[in-house]
NULUMMAR-705588 format. One line per 5 residues: their letters; for each residue x, y, z of N, C-alpha, C. Coordinates in nm, 3 decimals. Example, Ala and Ser with C-alpha at 12.3 -4.5 7.8 and 13.67 -1.06 7.14 Angstrom:
<recs>
as> 1.319/-0.569/0.780/1.230/-0.450/0.780/1.320/-0.330/0.780 | 1.285/-0.225/0.708/1.367/-0.106/0.714/1.290/0.003/0.787
</recs>
This chain:
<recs>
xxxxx> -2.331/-0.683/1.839/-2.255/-0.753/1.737/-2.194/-0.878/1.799 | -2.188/-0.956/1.710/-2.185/-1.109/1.787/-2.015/-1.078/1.740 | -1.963/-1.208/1.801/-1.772/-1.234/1.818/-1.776/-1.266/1.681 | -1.818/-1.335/1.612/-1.798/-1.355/1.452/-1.830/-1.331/1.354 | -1.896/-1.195/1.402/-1.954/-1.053/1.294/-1.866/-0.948/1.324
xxxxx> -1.710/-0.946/1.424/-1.624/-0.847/1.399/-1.571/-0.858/1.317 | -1.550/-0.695/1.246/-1.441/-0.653/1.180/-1.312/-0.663/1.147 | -1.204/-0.758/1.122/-1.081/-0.722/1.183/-1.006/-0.619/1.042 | -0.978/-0.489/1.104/-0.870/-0.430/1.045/-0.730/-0.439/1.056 | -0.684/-0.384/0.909/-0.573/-0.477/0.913/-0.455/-0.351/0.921
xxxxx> -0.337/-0.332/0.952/-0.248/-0.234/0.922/-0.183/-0.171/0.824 | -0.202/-0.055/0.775/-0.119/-0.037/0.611/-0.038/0.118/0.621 | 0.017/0.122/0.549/0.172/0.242/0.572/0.107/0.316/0.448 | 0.155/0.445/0.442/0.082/0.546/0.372/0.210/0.568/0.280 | 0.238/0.545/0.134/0.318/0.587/0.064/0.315/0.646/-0.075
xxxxx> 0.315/0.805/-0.044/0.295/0.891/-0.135/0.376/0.884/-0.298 | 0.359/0.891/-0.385/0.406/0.800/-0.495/0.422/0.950/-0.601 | 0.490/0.950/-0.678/0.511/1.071/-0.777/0.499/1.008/-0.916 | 0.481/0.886/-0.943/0.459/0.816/-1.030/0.393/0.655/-1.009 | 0.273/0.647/-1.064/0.209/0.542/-1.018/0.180/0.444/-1.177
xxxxx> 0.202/0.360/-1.194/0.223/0.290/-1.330/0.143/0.162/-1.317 | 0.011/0.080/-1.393/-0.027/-0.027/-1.385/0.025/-0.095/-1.534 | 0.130/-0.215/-1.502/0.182/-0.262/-1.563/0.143/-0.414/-1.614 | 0.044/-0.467/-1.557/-0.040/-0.566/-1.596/-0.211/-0.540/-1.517 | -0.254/-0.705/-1.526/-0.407/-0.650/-1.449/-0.372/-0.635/-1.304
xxxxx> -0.290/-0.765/-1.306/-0.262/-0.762/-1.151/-0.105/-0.686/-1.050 | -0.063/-0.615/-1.154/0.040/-0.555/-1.053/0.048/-0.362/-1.108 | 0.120/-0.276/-0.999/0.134/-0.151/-1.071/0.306/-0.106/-0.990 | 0.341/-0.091/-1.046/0.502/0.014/-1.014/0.447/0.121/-0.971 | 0.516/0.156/-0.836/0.477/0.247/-0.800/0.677/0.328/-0.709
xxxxx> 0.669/0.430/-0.789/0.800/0.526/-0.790/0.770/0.654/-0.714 | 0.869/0.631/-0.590/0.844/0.721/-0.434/0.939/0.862/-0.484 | 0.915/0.964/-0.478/0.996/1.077/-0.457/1.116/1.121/-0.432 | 1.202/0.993/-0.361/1.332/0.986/-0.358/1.429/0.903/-0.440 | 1.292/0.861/-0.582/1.338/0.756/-0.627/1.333/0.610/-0.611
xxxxx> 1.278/0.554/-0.520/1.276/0.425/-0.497/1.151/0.384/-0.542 | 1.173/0.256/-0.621/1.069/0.214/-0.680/1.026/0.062/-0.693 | 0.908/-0.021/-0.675/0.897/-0.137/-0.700/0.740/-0.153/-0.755 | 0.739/-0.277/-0.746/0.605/-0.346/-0.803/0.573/-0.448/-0.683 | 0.418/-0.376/-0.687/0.344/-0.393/-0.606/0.187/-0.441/-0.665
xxxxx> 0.164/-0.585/-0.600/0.012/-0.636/-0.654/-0.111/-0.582/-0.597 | -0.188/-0.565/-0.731/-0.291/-0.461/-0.717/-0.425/-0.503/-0.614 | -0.387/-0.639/-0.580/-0.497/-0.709/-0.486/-0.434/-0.672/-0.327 | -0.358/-0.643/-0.305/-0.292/-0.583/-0.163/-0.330/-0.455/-0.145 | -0.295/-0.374/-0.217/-0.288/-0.249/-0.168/-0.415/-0.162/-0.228
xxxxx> -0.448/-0.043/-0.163/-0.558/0.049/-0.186/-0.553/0.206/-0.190 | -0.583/0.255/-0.321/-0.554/0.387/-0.361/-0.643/0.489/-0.278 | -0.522/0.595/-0.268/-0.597/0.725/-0.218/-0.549/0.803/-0.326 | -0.628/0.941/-0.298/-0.581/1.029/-0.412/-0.472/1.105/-0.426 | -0.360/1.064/-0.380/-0.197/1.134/-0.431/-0.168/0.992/-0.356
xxxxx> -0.143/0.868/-0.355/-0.072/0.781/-0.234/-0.143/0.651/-0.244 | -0.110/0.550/-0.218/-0.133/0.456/-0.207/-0.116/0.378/-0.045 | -0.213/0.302/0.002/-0.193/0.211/0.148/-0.088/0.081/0.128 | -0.019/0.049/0.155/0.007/-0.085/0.147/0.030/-0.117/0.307 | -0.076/-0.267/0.271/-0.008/-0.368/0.406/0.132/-0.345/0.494
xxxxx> 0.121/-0.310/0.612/0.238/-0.307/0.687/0.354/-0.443/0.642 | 0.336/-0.551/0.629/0.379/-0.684/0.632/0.451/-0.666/0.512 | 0.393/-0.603/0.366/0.431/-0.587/0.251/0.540/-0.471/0.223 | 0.515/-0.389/0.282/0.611/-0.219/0.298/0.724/-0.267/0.325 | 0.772/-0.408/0.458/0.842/-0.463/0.484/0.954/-0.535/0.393
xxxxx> 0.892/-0.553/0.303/0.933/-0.659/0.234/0.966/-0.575/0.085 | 0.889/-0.433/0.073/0.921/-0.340/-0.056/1.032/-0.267/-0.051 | 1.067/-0.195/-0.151/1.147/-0.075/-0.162/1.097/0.024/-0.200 | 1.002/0.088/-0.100/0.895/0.199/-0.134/0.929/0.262/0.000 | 0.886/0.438/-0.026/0.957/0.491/0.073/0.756/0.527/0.111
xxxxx> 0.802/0.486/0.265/0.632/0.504/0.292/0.667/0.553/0.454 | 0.509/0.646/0.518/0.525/0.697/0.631/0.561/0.607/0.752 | 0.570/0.664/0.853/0.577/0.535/0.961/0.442/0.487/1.011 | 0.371/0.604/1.044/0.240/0.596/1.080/0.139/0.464/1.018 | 0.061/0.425/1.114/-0.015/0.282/1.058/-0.159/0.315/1.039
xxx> -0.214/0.298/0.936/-0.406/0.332/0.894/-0.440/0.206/0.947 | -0.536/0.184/1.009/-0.653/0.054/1.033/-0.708/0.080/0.905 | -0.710/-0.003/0.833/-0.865/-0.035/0.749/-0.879/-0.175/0.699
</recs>
């Protein structure tokens, strides 16, 4: 694999959601278990099946209660 056919993965926080809401095309509310809740654009982040990934950079910047642990993808 050549230097400009790598991959780069990117970092994202695992935050399990008890209510997941798409509130336009491009954004969905997503409401954490302890209550904390925001809106989050649907072009960032990537669904699993109970939980959602979001960007480390973005988790930062949310009020979503998410793991510490970091996914590559």
């Amino acid at each position: 694999m050549r230097e400009d056919e790598k991959m780069t993965k990117k970092p994202f926080l695992k935050a399990k959601y008890r209510e997941l809401k798409q509130i336009s095309e491009k954004a969905v509310v997503v409401k954490s278990y302890d209550g904390q809740e925001d809106v989050l654009p649907v072009s960032q982040i990537k669904e699993g099946l109970d939980c959602v990934y979001i960007p480390t950079w973005l988790a930062e910047k949310k009020n979503v209660q998410c793991s510490q642990k970091k996914y590559w993808m």
